[in-house]
Backbone bond lengths (Angstrom), bond angles and torsions (degrees), N, CA, C in turn:
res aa  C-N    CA-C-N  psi(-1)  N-CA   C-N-CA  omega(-1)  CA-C   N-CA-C  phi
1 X - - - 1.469 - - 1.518 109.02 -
2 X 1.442 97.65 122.20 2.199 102.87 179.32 1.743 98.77 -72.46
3 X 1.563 113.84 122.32 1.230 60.48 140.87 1.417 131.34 -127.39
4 X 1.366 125.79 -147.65 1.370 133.32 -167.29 1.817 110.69 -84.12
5 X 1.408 92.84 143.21 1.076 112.62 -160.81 2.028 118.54 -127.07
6 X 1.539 77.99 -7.60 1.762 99.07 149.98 2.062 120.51 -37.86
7 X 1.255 94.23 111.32 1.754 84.26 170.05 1.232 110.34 -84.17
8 X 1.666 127.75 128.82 1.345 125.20 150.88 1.330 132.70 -104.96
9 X 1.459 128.60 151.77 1.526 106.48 -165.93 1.665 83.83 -92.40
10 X 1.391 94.38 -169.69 1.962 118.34 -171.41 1.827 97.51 -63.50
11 X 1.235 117.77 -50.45 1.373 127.60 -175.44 1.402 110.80 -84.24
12 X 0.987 133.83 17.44 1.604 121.16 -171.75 1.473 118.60 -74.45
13 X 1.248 119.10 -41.89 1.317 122.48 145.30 1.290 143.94 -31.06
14 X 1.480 99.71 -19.93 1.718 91.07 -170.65 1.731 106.06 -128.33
15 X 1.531 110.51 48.92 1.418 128.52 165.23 1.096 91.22 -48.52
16 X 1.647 127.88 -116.80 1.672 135.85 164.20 1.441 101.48 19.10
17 X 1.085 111.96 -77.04 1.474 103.47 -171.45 1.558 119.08 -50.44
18 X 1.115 122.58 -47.89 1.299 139.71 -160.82 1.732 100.44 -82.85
19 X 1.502 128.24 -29.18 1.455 116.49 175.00 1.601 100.59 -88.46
20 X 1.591 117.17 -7.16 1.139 102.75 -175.62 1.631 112.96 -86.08
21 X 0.972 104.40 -24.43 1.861 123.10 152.64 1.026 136.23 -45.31
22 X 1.541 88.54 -42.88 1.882 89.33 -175.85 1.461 95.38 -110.28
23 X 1.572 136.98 42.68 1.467 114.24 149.59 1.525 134.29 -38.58
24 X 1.311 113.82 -37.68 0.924 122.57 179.95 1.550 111.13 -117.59
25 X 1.847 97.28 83.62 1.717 87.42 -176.05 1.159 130.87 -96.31
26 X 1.833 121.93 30.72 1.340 139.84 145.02 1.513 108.51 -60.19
27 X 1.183 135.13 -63.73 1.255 174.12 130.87 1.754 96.40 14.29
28 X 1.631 103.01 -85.77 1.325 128.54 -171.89 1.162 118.10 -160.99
29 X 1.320 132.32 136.04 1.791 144.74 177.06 1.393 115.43 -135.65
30 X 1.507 118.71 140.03 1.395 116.22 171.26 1.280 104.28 -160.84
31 X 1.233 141.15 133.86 1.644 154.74 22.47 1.356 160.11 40.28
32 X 1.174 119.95 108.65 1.658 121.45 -179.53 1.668 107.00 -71.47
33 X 0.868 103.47 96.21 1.696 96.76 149.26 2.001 118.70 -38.72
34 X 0.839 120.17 46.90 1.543 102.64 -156.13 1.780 113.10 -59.69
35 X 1.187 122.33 144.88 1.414 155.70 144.32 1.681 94.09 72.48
36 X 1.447 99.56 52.94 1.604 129.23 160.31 1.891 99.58 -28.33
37 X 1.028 105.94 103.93 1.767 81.25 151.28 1.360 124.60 -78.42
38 X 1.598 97.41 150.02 2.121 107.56 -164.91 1.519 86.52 -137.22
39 X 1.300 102.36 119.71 1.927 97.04 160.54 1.372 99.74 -129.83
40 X 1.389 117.37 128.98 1.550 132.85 179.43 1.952 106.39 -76.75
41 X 1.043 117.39 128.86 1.245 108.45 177.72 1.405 100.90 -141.19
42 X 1.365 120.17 139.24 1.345 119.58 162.38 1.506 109.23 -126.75
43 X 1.270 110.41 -178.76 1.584 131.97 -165.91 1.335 135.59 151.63
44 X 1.655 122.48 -167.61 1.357 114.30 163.26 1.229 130.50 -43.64
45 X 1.025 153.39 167.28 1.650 119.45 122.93 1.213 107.25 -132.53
46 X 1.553 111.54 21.09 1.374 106.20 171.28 1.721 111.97 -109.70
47 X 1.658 92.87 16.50 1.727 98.72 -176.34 1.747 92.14 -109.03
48 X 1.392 107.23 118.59 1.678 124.41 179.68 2.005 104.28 -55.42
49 X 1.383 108.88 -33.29 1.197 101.67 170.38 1.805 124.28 -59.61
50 X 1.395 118.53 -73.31 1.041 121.86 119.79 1.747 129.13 29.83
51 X 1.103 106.25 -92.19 1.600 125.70 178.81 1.331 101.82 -71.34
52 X 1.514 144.65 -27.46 1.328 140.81 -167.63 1.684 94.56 -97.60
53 X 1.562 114.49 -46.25 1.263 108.63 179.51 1.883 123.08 -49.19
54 X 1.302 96.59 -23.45 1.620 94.56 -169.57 1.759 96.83 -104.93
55 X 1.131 121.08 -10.34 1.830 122.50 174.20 1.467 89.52 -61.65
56 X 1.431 115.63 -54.27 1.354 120.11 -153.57 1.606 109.06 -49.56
57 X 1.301 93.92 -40.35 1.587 110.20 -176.40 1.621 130.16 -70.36
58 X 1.383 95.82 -59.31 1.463 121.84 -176.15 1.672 101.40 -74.11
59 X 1.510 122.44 -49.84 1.453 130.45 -170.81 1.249 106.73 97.65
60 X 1.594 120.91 8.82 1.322 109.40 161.61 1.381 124.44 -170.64
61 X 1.415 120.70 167.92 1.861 114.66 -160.56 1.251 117.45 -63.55
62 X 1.179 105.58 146.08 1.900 105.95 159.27 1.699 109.05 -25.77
63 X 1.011 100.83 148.29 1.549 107.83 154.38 1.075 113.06 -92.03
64 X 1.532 117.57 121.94 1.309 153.86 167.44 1.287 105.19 -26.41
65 X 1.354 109.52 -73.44 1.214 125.40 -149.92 1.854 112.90 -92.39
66 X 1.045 132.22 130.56 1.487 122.10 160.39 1.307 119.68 -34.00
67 X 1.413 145.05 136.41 0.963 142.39 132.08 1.831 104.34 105.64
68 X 1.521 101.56 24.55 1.530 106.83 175.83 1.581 113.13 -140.61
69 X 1.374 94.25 161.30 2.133 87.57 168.56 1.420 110.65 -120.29
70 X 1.368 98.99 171.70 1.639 90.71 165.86 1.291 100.72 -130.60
71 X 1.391 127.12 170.05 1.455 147.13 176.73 1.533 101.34 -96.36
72 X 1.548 100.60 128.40 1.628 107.81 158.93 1.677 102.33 -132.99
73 X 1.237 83.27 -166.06 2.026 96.96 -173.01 1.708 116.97 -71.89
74 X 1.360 93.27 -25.93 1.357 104.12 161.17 1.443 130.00 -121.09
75 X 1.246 100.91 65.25 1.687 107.53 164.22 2.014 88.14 105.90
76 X 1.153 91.71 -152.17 1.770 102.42 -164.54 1.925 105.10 -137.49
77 X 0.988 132.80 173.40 1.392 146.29 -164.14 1.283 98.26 -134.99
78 X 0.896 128.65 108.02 1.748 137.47 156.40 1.398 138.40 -104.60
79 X 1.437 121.91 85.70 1.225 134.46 -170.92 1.524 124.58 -33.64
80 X 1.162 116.06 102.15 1.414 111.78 169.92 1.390 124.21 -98.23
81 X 1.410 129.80 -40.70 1.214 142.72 -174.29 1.728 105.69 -152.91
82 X 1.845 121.42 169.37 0.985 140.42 -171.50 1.506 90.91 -59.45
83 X 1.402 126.62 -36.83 1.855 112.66 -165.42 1.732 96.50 -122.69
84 X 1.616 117.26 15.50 1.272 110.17 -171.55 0.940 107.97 -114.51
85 X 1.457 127.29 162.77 1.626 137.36 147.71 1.365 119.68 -157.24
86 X 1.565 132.32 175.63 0.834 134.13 163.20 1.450 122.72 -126.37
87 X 1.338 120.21 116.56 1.664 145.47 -159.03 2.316 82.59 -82.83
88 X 1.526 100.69 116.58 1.511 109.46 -175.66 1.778 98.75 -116.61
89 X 1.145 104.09 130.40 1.990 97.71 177.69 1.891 79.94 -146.38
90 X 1.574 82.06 -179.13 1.498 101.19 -172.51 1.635 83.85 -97.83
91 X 1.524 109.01 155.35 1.434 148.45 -142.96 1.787 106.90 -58.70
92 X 1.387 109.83 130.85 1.395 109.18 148.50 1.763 74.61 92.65
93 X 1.793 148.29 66.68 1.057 117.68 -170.07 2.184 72.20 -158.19
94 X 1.368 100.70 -12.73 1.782 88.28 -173.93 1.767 115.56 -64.25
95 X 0.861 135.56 -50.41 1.561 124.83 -177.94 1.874 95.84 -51.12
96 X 1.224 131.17 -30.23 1.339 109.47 -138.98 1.869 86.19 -100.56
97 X 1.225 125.13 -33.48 1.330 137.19 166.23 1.190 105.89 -61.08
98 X 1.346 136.12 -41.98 1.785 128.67 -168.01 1.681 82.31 -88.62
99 X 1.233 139.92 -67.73 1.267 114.12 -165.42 1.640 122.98 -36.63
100 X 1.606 98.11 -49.10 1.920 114.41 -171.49 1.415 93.39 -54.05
101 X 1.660 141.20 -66.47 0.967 144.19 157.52 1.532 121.04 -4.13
102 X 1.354 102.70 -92.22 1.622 94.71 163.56 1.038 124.34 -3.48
103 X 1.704 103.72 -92.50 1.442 109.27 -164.47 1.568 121.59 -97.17
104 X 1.198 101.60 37.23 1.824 121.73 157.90 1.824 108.82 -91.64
105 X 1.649 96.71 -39.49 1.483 108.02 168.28 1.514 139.90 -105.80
106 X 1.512 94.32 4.37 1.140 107.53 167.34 2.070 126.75 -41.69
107 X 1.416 102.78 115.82 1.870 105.45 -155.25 0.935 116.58 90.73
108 X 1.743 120.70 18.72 1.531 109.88 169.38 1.298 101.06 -126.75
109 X 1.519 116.64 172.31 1.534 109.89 176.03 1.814 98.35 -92.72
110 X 1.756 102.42 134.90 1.246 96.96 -172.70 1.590 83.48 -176.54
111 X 2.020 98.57 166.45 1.713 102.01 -167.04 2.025 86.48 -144.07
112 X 1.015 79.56 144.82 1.679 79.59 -169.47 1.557 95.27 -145.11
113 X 1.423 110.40 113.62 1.774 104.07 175.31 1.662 103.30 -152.24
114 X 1.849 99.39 147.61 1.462 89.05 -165.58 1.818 88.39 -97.48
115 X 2.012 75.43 135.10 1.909 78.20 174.64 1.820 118.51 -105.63
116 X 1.950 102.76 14.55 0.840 91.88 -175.96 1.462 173.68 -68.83
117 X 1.811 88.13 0.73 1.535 111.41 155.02 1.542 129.38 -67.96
118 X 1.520 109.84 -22.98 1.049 110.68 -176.47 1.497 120.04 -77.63
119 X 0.998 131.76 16.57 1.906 134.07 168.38 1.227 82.63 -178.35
120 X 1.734 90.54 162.68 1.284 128.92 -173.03 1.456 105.49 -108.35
121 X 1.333 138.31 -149.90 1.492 126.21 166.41 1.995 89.10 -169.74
122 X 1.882 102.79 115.08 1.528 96.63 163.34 1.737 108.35 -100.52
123 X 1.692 93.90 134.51 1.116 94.76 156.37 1.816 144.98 -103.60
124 X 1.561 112.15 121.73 1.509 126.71 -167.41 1.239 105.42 -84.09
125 X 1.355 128.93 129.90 1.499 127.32 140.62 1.196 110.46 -123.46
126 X 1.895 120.79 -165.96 0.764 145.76 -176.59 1.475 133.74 89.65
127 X 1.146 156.01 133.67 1.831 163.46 170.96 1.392 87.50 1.16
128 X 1.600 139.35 -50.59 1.431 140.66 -142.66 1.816 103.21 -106.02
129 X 1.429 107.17 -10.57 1.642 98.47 -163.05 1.858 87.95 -76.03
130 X 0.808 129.80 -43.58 2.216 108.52 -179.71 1.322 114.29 -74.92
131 X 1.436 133.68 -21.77 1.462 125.85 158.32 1.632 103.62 -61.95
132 X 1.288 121.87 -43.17 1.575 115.95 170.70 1.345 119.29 -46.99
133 X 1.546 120.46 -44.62 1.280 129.65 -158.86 1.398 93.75 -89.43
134 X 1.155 129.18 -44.11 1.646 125.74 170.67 1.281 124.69 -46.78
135 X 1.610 106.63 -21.28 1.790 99.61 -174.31 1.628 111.05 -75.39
136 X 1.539 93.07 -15.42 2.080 101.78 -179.54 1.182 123.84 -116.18
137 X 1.260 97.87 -27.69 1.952 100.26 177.87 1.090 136.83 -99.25
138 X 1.165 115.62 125.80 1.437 115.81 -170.03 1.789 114.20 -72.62
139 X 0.888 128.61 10.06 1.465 110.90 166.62 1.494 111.88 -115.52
140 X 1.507 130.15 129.10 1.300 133.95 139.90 1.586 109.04 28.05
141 X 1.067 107.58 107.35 2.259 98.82 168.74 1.396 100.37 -135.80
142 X 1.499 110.43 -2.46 1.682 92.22 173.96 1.830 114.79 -58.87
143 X 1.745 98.85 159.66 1.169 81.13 -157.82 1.774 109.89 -99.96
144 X 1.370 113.54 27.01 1.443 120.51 138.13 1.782 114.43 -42.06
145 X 0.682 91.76 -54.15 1.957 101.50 -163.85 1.702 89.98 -108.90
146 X 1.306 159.58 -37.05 1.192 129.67 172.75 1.036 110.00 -143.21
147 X 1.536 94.30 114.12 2.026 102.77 -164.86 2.019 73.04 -137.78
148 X 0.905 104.26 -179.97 1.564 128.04 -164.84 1.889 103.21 -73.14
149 X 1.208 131.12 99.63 1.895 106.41 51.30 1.334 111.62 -123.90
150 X 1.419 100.76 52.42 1.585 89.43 -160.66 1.686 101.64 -103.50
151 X 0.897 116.91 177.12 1.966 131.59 -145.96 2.033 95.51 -139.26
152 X 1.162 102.11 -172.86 1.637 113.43 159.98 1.521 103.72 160.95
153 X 1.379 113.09 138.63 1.649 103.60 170.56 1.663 89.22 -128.36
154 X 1.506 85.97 138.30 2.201 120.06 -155.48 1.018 97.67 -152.92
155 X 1.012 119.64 -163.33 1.391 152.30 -167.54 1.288 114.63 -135.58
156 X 1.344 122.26 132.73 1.910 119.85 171.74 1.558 82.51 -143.53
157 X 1.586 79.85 138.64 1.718 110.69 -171.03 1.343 116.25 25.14
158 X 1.280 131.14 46.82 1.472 143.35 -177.57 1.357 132.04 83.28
159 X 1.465 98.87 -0.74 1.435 117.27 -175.62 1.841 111.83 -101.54
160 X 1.428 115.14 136.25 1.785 103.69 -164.56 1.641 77.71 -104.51
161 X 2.055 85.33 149.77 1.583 107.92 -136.11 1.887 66.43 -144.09
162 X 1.480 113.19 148.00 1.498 129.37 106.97 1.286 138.49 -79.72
163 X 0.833 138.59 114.88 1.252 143.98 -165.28 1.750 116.99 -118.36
164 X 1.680 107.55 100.42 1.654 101.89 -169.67 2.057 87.11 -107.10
165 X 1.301 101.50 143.73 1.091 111.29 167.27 1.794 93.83 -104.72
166 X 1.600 102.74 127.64 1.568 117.46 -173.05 1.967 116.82 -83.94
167 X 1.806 81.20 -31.42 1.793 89.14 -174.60 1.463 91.30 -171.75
168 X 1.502 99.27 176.26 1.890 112.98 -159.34 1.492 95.59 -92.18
169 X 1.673 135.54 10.22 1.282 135.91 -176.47 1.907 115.90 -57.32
170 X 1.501 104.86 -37.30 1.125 134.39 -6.13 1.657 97.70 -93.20
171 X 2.088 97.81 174.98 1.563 90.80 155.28 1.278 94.83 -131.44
172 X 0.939 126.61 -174.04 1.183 134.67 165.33 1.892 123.48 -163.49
173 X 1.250 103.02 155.05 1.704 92.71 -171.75 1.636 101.78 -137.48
174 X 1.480 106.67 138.72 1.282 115.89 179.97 1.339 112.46 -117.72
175 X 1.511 100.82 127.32 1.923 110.61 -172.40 1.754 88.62 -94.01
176 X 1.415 105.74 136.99 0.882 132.49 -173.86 1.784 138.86 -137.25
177 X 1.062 125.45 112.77 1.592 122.36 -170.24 1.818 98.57 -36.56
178 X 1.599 116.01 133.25 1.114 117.99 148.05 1.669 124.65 -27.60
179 X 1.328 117.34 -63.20 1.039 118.42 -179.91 1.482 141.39 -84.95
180 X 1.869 92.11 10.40 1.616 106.42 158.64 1.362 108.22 -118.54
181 X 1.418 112.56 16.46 1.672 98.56 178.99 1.590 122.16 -75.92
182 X 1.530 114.16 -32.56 1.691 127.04 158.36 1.478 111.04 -18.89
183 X 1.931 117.78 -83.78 0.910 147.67 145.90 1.301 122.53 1.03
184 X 1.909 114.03 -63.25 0.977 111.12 -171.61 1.637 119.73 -89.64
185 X 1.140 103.72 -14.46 1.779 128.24 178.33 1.811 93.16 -76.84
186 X 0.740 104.09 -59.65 1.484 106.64 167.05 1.891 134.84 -33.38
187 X 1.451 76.59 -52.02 1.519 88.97 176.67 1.517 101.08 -91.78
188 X 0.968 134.22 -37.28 1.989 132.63 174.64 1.244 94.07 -49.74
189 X 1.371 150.09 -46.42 0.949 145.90 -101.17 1.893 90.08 -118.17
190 X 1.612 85.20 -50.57 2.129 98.78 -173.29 1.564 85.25 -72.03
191 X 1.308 148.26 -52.68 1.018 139.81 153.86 1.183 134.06 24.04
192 X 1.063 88.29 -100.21 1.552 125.36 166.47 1.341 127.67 -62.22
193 X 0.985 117.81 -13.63 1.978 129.59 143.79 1.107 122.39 -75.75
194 X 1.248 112.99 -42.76 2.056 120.96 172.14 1.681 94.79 -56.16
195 X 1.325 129.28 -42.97 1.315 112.44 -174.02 1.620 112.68 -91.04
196 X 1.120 118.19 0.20 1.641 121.35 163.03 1.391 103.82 -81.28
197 X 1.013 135.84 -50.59 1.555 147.32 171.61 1.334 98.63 -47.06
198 X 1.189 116.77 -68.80 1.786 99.33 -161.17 1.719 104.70 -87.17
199 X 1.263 112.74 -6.30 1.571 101.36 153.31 1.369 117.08 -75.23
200 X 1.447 122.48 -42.67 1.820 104.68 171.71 1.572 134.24 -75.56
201 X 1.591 109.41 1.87 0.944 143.73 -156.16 2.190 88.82 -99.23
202 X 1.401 109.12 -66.71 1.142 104.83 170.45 1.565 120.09 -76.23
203 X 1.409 116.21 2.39 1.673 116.80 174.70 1.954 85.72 -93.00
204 X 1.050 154.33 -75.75 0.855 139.59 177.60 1.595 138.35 -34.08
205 X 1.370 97.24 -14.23 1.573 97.58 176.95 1.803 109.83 -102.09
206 X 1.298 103.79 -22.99 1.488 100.18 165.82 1.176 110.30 -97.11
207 X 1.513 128.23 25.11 1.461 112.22 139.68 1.573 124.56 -106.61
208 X 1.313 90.55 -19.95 1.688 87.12 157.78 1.559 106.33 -56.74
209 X 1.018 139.24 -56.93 1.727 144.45 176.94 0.938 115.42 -23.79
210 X 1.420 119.43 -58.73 1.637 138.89 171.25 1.337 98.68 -64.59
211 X 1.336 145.78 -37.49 1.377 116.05 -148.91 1.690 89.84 -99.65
């Protein structure tokens, strides 16, 4: 017996599920990003060498600020800690970013590793994706207080989540352990019907009103 040698991501299975979700993708939408590249890098960032070495790469600065990313030409910067981040590109891009990395910083103190097997990342939009995120997470997501570029690593429904909000549409995408992404697609999913329900639930009672 061969066997197979097919790559699948954690979610591949649950297409069907996921267009059956997002009928209404004003409403609500969800999606795997599948096989996200993630490269963990740490370092200075208060050494200008350092900070120029990874512009060079990425196409753009550290984020300033705790708890945000920024977008460059190559992929995005996502703040994790004072010496951390995570370098985000579209799929199948980690060996070729941790190498450029390297030797942009090559003679500096610095840690560069691709973590990109290790989580997957779903992406939510629509009017309903922060009433979704509210039914599990404990921090603030209205988008007074977290509208784009801001980041957070939490917990949703017991599962530890990054969570980058991309734009004020909103969307947002949650990096996620392989082996809680089932789980967590799962639970977005019952979610995200409780808030179709009690939206037709309150469209029906103000038409009783009217009638």
């Amino acid at each position: 017996m061969t066997a197979s040698t097919e790559r699948r991501s954690p979610l591949a299975a649950w297409s069907d599920r996921f267009a059956a979700a997002s009928q209404s993708p004003f409403a609500f939408s969800i999606h795997e990003l599948a096989f996200t590249t993630q490269v963990n890098l740490r370092g200075d960032a208060s050494n200008p060498a350092f900070a120029e070495g990874v512009r060079r790469v990425v196409g753009c600065d550290l984020p300033a600020e705790a708890n945000t990313f920024r977008a460059g030409s190559a992929g995005a910067l996502v703040w994790l800690g004072p010496d951390e981040w995570l370098v985000v590109d579209r799929p199948d891009r980690g060996d070729e970013i941790a190498a450029s990395l390297r030797q942009a910083l090559a003679g500096l103190r610095h840690s560069v590793t691709d973590v990109s097997a290790a989580r997957t990342v779903i992406e939510i939009a629509g009017a309903d994706a922060r009433l979704v995120l509210a039914k599990g997470c404990p921090i603030d997501v209205h988008a007074s207080v977290f509208g784009p570029p801001r980041t957070a690593q939490t917990v949703l429904a017991k599962a530890r989540v990054l969570i980058q909000c991309c734009d004020a549409a909103p969307k947002l995408r949650l990096f996620v352990a392989g082996s809680f992404a089932a789980y967590l697609a799962e639970w977005l999913i019952d979610a995200a019907a409780e808030c179709a329900a009690s939206r037709a639930l309150d469209g029906e009672r103000i038409a009783a009103r009217l009638a």
